[in-house]
Every structure is written in C-alpha cells, then in structure tokens.
Backbone as CSV, one residue per row, in Angstrom:
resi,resn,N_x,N_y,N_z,CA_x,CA_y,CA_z,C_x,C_y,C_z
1,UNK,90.347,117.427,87.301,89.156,117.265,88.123,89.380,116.131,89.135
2,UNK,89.314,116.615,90.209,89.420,115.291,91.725,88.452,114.085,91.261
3,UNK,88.753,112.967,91.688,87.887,111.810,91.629,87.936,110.969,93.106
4,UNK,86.770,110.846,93.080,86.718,109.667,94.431,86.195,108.172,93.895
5,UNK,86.745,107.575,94.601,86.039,105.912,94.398,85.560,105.360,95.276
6,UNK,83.889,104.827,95.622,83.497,104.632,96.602,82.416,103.097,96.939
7,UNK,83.023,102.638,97.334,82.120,101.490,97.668,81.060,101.719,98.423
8,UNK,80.072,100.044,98.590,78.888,100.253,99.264,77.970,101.831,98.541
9,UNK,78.172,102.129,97.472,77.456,103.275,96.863,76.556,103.351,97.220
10,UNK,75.424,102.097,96.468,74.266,102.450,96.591,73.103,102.348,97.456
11,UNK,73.441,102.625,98.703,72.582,103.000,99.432,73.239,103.303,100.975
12,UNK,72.678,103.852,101.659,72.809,103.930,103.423,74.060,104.956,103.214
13,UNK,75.439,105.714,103.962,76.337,106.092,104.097,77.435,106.279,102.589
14,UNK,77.482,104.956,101.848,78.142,105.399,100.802,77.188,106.390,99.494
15,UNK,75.746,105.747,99.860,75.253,107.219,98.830,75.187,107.999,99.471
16,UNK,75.159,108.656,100.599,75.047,109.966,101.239,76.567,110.217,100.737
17,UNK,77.569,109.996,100.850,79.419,110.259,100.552,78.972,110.521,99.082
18,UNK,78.404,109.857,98.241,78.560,110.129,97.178,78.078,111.476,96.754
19,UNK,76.677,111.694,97.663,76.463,113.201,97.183,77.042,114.342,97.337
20,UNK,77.467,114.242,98.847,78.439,114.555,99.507,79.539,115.410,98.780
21,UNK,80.320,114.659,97.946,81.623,114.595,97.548,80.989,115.113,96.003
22,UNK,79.577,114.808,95.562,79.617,115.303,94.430,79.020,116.814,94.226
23,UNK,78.506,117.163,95.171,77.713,118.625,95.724,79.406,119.217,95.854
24,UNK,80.729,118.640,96.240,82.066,119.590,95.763,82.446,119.056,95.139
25,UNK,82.403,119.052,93.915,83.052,118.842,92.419,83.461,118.090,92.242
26,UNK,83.242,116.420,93.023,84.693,115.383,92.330,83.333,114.352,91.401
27,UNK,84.095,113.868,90.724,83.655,112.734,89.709,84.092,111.387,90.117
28,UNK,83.041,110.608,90.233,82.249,109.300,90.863,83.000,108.036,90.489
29,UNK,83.534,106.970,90.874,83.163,105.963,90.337,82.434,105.364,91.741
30,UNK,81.306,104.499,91.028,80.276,104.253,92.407,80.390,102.737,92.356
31,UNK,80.874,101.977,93.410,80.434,100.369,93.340,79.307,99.877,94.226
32,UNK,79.136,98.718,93.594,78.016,98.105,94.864,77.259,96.928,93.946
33,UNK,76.337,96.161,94.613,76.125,95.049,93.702,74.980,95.669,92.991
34,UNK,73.917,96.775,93.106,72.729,96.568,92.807,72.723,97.956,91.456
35,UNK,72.915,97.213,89.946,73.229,98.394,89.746,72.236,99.199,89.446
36,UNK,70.932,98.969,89.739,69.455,99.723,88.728,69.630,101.052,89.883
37,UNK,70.137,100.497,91.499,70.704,101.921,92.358,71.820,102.816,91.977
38,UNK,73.005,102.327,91.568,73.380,103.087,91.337,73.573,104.290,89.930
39,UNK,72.392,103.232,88.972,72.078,103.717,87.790,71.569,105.357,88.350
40,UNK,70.316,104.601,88.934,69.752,106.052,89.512,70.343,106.782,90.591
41,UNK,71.546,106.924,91.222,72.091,107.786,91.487,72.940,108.379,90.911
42,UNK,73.334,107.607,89.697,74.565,108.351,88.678,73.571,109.309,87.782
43,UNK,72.478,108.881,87.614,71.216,109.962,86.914,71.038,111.305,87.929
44,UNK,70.993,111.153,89.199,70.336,111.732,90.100,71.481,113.331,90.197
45,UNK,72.995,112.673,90.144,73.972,113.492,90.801,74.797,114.480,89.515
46,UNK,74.294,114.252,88.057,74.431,114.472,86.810,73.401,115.380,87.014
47,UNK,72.456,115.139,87.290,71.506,116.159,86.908,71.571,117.746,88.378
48,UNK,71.784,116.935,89.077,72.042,118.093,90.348,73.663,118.706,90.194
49,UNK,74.298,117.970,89.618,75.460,118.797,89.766,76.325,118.661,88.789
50,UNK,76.189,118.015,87.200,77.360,117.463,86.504,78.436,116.916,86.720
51,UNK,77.902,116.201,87.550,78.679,114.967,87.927,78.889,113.837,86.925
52,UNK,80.272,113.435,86.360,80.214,112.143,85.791,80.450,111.156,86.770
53,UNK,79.959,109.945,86.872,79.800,108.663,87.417,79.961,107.874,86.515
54,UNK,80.707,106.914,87.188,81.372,105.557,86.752,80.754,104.226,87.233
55,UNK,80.144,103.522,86.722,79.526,102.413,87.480,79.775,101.268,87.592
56,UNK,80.423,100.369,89.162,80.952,99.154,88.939,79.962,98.094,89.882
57,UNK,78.859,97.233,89.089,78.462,96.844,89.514,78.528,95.242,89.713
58,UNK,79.044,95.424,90.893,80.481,93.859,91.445,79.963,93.937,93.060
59,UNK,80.021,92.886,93.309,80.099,92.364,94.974,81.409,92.613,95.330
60,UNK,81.904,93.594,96.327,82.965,93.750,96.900,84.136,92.242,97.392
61,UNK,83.409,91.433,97.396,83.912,89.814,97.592,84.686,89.024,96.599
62,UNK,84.496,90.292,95.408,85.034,89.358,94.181,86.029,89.069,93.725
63,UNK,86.642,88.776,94.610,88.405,88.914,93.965,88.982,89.105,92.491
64,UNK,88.327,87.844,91.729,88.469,87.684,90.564,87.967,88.642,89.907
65,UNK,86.904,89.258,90.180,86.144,90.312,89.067,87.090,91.678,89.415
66,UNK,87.310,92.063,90.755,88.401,93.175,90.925,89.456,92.933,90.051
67,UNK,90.232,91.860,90.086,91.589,91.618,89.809,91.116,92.262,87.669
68,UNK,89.997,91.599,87.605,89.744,91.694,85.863,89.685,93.265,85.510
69,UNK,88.795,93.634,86.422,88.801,95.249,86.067,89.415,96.139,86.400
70,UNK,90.572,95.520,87.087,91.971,96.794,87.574,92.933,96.392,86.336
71,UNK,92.942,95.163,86.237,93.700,94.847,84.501,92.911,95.862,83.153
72,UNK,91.582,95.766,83.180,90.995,96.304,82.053,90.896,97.821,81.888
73,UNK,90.387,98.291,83.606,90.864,99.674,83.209,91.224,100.617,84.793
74,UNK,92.448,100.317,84.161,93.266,100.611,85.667,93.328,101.939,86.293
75,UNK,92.341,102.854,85.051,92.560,104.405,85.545,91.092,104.556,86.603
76,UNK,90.526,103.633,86.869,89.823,103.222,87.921,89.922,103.269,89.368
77,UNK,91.121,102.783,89.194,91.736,102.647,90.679,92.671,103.533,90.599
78,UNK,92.254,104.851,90.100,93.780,105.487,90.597,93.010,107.413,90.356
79,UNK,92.093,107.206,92.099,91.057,108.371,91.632,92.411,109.002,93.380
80,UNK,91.609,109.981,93.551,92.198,111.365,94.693,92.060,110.873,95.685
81,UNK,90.292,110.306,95.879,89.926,109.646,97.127,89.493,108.077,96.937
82,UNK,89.693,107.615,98.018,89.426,106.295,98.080,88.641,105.987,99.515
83,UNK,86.634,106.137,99.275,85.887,106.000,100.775,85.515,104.524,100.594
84,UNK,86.238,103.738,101.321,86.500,102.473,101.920,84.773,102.251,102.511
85,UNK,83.474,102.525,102.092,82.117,102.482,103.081,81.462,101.524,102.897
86,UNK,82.011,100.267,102.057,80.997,98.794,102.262,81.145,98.170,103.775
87,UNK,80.220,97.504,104.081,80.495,96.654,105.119,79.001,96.049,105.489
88,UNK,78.851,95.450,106.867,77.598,94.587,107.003,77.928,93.826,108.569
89,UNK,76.785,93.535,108.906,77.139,92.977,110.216,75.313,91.895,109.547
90,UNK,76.103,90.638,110.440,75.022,89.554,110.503,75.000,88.942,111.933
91,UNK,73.315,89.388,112.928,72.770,88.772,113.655,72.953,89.445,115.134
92,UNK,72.489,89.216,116.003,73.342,89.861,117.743,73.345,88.266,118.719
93,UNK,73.267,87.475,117.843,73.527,85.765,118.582,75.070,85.706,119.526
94,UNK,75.237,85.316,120.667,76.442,85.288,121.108,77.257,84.333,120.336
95,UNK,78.626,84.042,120.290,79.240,83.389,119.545,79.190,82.206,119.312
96,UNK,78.901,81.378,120.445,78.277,79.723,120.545,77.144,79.795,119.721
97,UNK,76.748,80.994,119.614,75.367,80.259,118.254,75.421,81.097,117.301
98,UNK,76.286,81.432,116.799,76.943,82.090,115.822,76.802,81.325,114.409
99,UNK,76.609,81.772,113.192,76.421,81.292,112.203,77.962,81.167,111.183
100,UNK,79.016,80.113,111.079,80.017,80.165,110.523,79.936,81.116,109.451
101,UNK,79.290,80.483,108.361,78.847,80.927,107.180,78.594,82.603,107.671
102,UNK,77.749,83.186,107.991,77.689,84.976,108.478,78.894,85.337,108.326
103,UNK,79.798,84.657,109.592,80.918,85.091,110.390,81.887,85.540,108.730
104,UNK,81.925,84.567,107.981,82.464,84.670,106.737,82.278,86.050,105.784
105,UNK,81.127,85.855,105.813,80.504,87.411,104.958,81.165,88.475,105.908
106,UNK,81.076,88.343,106.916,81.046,90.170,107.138,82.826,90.613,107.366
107,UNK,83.413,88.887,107.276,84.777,89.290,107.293,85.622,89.868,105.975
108,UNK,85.005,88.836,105.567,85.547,89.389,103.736,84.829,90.504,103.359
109,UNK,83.437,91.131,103.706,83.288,92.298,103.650,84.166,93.390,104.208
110,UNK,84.019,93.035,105.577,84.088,94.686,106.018,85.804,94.154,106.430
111,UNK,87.087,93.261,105.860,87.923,93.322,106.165,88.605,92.705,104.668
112,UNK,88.192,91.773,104.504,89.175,91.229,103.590,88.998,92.210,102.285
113,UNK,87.865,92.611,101.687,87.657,93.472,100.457,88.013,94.842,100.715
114,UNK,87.713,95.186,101.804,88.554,96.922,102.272,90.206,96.311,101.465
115,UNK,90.845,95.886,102.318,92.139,95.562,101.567,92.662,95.341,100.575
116,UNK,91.368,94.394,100.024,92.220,94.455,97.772,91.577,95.565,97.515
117,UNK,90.305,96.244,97.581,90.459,97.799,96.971,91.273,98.930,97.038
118,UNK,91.513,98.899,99.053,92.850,99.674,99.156,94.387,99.251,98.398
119,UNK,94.258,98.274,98.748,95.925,97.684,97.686,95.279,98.111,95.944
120,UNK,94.386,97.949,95.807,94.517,98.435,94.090,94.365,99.620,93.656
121,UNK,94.183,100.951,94.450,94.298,102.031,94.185,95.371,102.354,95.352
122,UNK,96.067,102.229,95.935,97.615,102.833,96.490,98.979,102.802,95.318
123,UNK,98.652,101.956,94.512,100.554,102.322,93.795,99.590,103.734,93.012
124,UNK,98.732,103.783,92.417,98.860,105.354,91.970,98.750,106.479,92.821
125,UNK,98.378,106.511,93.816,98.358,107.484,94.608,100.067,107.874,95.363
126,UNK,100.326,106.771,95.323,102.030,106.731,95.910,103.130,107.219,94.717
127,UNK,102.786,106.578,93.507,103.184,107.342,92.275,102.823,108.995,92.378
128,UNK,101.356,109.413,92.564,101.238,111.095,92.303,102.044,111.519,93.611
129,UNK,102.212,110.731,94.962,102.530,111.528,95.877,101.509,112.387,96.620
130,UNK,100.427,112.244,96.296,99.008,112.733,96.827,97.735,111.214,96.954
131,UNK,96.577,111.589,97.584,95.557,111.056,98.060,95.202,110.552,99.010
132,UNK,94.135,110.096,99.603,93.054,110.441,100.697,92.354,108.705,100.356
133,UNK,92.496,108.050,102.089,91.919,106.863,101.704,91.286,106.874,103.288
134,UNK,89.773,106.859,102.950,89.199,106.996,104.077,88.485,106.276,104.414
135,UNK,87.981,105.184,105.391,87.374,104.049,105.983,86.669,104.336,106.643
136,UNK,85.382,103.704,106.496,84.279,104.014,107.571,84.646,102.752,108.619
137,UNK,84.685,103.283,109.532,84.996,102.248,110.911,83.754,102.119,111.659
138,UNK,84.295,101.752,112.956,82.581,102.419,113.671,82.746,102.070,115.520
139,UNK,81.939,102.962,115.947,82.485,102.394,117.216,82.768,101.235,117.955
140,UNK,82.430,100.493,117.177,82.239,98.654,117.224,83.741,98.640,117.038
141,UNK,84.562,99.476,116.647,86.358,99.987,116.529,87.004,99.980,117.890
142,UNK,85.827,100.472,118.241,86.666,100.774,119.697,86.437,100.249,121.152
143,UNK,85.286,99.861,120.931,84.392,99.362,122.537,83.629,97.999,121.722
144,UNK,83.576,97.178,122.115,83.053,95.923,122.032,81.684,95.719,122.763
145,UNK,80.123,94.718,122.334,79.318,94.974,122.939,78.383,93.232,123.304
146,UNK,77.840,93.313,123.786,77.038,91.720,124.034,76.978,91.381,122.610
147,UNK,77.089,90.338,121.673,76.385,90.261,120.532,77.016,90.477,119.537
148,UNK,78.246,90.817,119.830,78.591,91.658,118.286,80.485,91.481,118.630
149,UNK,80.711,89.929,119.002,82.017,89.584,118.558,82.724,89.982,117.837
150,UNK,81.838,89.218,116.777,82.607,88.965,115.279,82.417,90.829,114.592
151,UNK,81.412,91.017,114.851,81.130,92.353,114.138,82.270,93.385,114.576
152,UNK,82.365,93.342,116.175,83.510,94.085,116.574,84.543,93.577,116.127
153,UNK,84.843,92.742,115.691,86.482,91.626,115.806,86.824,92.701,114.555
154,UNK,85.616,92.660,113.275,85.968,93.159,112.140,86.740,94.560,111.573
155,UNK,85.415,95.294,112.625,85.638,96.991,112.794,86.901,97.238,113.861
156,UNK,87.583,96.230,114.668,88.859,96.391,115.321,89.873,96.175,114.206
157,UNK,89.673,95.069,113.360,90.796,95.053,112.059,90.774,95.971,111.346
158,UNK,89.765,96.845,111.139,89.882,98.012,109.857,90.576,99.136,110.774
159,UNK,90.096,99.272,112.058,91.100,100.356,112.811,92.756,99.915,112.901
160,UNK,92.974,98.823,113.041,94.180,98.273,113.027,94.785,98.542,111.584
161,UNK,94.381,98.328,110.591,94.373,98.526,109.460,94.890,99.849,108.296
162,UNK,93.776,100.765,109.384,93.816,102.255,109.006,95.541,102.748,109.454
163,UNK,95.560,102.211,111.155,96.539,102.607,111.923,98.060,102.284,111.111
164,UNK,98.175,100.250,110.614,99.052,100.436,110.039,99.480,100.818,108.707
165,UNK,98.275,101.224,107.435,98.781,101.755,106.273,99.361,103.143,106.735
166,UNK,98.503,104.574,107.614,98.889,104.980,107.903,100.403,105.061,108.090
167,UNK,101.131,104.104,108.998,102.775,103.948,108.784,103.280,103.466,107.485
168,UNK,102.817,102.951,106.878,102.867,101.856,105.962,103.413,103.542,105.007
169,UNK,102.472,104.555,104.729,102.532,104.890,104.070,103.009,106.889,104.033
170,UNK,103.601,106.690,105.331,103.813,107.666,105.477,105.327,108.197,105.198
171,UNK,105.267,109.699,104.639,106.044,110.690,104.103,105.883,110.675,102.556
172,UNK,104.668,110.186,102.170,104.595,109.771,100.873,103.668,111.026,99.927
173,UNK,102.748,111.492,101.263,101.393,112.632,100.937,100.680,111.751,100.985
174,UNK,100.194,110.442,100.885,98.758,110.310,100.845,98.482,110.350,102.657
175,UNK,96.982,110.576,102.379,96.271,111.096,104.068,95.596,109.698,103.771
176,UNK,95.543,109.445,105.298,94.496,107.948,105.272,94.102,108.379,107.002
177,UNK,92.498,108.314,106.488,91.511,108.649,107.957,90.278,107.626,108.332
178,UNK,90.365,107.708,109.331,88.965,106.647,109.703,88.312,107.742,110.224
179,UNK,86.404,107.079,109.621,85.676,108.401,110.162,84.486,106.775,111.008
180,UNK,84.489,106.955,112.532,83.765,106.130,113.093,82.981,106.477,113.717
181,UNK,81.192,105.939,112.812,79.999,106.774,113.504,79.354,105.258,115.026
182,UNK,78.877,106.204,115.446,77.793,105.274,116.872,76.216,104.839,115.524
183,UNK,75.289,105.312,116.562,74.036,104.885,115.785,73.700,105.365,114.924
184,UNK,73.854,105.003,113.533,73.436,105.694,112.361,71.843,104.757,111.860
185,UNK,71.027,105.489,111.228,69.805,104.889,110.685,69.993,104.756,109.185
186,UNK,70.040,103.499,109.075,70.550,103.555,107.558,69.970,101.817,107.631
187,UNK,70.058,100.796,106.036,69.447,99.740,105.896,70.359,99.058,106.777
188,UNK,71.265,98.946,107.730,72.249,98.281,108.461,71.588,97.591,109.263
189,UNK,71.133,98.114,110.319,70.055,97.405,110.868,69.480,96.092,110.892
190,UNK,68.463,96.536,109.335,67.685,95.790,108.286,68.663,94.241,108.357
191,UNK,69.611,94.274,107.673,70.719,93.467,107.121,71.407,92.959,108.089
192,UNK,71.404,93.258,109.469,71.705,92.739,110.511,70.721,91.996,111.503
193,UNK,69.780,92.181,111.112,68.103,91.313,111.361,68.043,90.644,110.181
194,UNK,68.062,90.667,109.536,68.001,89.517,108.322,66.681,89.677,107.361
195,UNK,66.730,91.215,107.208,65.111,91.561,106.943,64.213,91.708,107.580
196,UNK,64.828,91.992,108.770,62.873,92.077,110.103,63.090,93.371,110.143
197,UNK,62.489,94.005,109.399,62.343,95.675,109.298,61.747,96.205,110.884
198,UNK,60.740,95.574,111.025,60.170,95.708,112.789,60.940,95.934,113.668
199,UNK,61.684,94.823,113.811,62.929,95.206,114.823,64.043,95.944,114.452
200,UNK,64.542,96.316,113.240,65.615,97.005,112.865,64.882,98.709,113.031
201,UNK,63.503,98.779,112.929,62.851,99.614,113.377,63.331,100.051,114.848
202,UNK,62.923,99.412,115.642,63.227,99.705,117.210,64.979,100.049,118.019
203,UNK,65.306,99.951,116.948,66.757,100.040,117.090,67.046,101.688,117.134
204,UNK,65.780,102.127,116.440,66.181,103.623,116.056,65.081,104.684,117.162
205,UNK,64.164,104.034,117.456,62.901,104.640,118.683,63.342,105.377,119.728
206,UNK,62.784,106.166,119.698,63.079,107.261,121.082,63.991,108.126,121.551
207,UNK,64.913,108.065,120.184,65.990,109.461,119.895,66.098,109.869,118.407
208,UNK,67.143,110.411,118.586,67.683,111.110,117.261,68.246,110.342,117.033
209,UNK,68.862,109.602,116.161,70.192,108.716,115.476,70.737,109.752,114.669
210,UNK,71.743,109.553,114.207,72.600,110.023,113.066,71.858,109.511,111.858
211,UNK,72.278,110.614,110.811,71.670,109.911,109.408,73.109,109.700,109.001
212,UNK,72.671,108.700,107.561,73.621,109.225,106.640,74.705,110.212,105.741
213,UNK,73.373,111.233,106.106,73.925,112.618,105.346,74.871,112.906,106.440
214,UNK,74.699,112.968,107.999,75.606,113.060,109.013,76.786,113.118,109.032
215,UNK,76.993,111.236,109.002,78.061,111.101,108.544,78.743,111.478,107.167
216,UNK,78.166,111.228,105.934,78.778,111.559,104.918,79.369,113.330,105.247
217,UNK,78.806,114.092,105.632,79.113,115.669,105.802,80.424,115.564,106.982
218,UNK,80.650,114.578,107.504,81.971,114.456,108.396,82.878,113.739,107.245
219,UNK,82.988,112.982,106.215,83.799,112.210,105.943,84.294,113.580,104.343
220,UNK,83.559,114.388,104.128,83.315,115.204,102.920,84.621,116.687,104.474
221,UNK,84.311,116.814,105.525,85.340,117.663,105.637,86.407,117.165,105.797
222,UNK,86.669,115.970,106.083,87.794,115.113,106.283,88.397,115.438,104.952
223,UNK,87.934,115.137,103.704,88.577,114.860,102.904,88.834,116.488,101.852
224,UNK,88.012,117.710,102.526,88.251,119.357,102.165,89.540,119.564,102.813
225,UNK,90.127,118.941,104.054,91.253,119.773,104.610,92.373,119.762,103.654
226,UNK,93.267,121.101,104.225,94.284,121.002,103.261,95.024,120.342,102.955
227,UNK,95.923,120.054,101.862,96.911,118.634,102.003,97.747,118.240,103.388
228,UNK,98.177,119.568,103.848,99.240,119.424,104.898,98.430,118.890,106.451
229,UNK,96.678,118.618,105.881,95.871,118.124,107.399,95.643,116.877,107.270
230,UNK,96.096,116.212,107.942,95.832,114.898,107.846,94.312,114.765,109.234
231,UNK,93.231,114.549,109.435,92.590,114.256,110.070,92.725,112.507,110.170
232,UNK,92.889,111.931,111.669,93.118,110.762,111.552,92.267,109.878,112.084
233,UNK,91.276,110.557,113.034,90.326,109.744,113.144,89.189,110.433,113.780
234,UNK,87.981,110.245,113.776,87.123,110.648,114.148,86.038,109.903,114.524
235,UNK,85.672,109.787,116.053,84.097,109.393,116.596,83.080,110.175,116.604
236,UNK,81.878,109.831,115.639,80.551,110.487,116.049,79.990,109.730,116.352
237,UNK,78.815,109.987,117.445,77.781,109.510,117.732,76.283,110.699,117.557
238,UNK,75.305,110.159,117.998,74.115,111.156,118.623,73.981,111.630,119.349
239,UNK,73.577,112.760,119.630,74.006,113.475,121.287,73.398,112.679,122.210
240,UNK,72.257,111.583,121.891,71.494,111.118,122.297,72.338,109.399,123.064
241,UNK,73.801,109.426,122.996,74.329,108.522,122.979,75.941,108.405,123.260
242,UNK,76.142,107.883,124.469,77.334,107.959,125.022,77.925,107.704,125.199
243,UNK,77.915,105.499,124.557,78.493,104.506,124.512,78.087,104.034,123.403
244,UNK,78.306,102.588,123.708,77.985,101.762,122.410,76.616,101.108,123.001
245,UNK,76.888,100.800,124.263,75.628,100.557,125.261,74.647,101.076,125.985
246,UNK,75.256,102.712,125.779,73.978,103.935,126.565,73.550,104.782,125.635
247,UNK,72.371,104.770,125.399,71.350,105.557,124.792,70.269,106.179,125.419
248,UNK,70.287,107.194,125.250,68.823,107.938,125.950,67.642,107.794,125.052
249,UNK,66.448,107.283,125.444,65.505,107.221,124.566,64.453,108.102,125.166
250,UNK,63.405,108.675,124.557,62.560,109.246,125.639,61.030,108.169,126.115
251,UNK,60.487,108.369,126.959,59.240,107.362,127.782,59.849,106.296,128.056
C-alpha cells in the first residue's frame, strides 16, 4: 500500500493533499503542531475512505524531536511520497522594519525544516529506487513583490532547492516536483496579518482565489503520473490573476 508523508497537515493546503491523496488509496502519516486537528482528520479520512493515519504532532522547527523520531521509528520516514506543504509568511513591512525574530520563523519554516524532513526520508527512497518528493513553492518562487523580501527570499530557496535535489538525485527513480500556487484562500493570510482576520479577509474580495482543494487536486496528479513522468514544476494561479501584483477584482 503507497504511503505519503505530509506536513503542515492540519489545516489550509496540506489537509486538502491529505484528502486528496487519501480519496486514492495511500495511507497518511500527517504532521503539524495542533494535534486535536489532525486527530480529527485522521477520524474524518478513516471513515470516508479507510484510510490509516499516522499522527506526528511536532513543530516542523524541531530538530531534536525529528532527529528522536526518525531514530524511534524510522519506517516513518520512508513512505512513496514526501508533500513538503508547511510554511508561513510573517507581515508585508518593508525590510527596514522588518521583525528579526519573524524573519527567523519563516526561514526555518518554509526552508530550513523542508530540508531535515527531505534529508530524513531520501536514503529510503534512494534504497527502493522509487519516490515522489513534492514541495509546495509559490509564486513568491518566482517574481518577487513590495513587502515580501524575506517571504520571497524563502520560496526562491525551496525552488533552488527543488532544482538542486532534483540533480542531486537523479537516475536514481525518485521524481521530485514543485507545485507553485498564486492566490490561494486558506489561514495564510490570517498568519501573515498576525490574526487580523479583517484584513486577511480583503486579500480574497472581488474574485475567485484558488482553494485548497485546487491546489491539492494539482499536487494529487503530479504525484498519479506514471513512474517514467516526472512533472517538474508547475504554476497555478486564478484566472482572476496574472501576476503576483495583478488581480482583477470586480467594482
């Protein structure tokens, strides 16, 4: 039976992947810090589909707690897929008033912890000679915007990243893809306002955004193609959206 391992589970993009991936037959391990969420999505995806789920409820930051539970049970890290979907952005302050401390979080999020999860599930996948390690990037990958330095600086390292395991790891069989969405409506926002739901509100007004399920249903065919397809990268946005800076809203 296929297994995926997926960070950022419980909530926004990695639970949409999770259903995703469990609506075609693979079995879960779900991380994220909050576990009463992912309790109830390991209830939720059992009952819709017999799904077993695995629950690791750890801050992606933890070095030490990773390092303990790849020692304790190493058949953890050694699932088919590996969706790389934690991450976080803090604030749209230009860099002179930039918060050190932020700048910290969202690096060791969305860069330094992508990397010890990917390094702790690659020697088994390089051992089977098969698997699929897929990163949510984002267009913040590719185009840079007022506000969002550091946020871009981050999502440029995970494309850099993708690009060199990719070599790193090629003729081996494993596939490694970046799937990079534009405006998705998900708690990101939220967490990038610092809790001002109001304004993380207005972020989404006067079009369509992408959902979650969106993306997750792009990162779920990425990971159906046949072994011999490597899909290597992919931009979505909203039709409603043509940059990182142009959006059509309506009135």
């Amino acid at each position: 039976m296929r297994t995926a391992f997926i960070t950022g589970a419980s909530s926004g993009i990695g639970e949409a992947t999770a259903r995703a991936l469990a609506a075609r037959g693979l079995h879960l391990t779900l991380l994220a810090r909050r576990e009463d969420r992912l309790q109830a999505l390991a209830e939720s995806l059992a009952k819709a589909h017999g799904t077993r789920s695995r629950i690791v409820a750890l801050d992606v930051r933890d070095a030490a707690g990773l390092a303990r539970l790849a020692k304790a049970e190493p058949d953890l890290f050694a699932p088919d897929v590996l969706v790389n979907s934690a991450g976080l952005a803090r604030g749209t302050e230009p860099l002179q008033e930039g918060n050190p401390d932020e700048w910290d979080e969202v690096i060791d999020v969305n860069v330094k912890a992508l990397l010890r999860i990917t390094r702790l599930c690659l020697p088994a996948m390089l051992r089977r000679g098969s698997g699929h390690v897929v990163m949510l990037g984002s267009t913040a990958g590719h185009w840079v915007y007022p506000g969002g330095a550091v946020y871009c600086a981050s999502k440029h390292a995970v494309r850099a990243i993708t690009e060199g395991l990719r070599m790193d790891v090629h003729g081996s069989g494993v596939r490694v893809t970046s799937v990079d969405p534009g405006l998705v409506e998900t708690e990101f926002s939220e967490v990038r306002f610092r809790g001002d739901k109001e304004r993380a509100a207005k972020v989404y007004q006067g079009y369509q955004p992408l959902t979650a399920a969106d993306v997750a249903e792009t990162i779920a065919w990425c990971v159906e193609q046949p072994a011999h397809v490597n899909v290597q990268d992919v931009v979505v946005m909203p039709t409603a959206q043509a940059s990182v800076t142009m959006v059509k809203r309506s009135g």
